[in-house]
N, C-alpha and C positions, 0 to 999 in steps of 0.2 A: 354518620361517618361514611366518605365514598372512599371505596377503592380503588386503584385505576394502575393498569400493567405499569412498570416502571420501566427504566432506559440501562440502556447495556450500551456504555461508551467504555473504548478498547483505544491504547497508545502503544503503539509498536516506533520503535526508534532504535537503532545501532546496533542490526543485528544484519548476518551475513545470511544470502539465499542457501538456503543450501535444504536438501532432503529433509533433512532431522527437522531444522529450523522451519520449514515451509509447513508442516504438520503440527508442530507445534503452534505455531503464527494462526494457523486455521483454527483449531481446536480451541484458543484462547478465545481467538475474534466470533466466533461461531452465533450468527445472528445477531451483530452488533445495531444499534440504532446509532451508531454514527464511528468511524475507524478513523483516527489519525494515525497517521502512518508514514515516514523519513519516505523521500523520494530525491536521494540524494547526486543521482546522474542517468543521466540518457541511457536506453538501453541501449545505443551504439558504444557505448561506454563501460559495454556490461564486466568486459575482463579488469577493468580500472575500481569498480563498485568490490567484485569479487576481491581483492587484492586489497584495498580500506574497509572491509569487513562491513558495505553499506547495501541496501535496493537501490535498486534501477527504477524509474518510473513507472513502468510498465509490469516488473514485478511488484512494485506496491499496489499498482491497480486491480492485475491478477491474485493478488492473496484477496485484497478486499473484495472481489467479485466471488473468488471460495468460497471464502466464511460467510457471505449471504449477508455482507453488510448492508443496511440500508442507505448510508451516507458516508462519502470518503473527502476526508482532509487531508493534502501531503504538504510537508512540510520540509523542514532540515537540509535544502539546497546545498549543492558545492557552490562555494564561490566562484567555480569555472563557469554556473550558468549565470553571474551576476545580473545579466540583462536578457537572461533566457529564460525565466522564471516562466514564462507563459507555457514555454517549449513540454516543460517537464511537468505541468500540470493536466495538459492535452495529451500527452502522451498517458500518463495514468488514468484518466477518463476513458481515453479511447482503450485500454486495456480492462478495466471496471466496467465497462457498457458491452465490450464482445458478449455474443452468443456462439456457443460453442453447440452445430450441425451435428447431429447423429446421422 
């Protein structure tokens, strides 16, 4: 019999940013091997996101870069980006990929 580390896959969807929620979101995700995760509007959109109780792309990237996810999926678009789908997945990459300077 081999045994071999298993996979920590983590689904966050329809939840609002917020303090509580951000800590929570980490602490679930906390070393996923792969985070799908709602990236439901532009972070130029952020007070629109706050207001439908949704993430921003770039707050979906930055939780997944917290939790020390290895692999990030976003999904759950507004229909506002119908044909900007690229927009808000670039946007959560380049959020997930920062390095944050001490």
């Amino acid at each position: 019999m081999r045994i071999t580390p298993g996979q920590k896959i983590s689904y966050v969807t329809d939840v609002l940013y917020s303090e509580s929620n951000k800590k929570k979101i980490i602490s679930l995700c906390m070393n996923s091997s792969h985070i799908f995760i709602e990236a439901c509007f532009l972070e130029k959109d952020q007070k629109l996101a706050f207001c439908k109780k949704h993430l921003t792309a770039y707050q979906a990237g930055k939780l997944a870069r917290l939790s020390k996810a290895k692999k990030i999926t976003v999904f759950h678009f507004s229909p506002r980006y119908l044909n900007l789908s690229d927009s808000l997945v670039n946007e959560a990459l380049s959020s997930y990929h920062t390095i944050t300077k001490c």
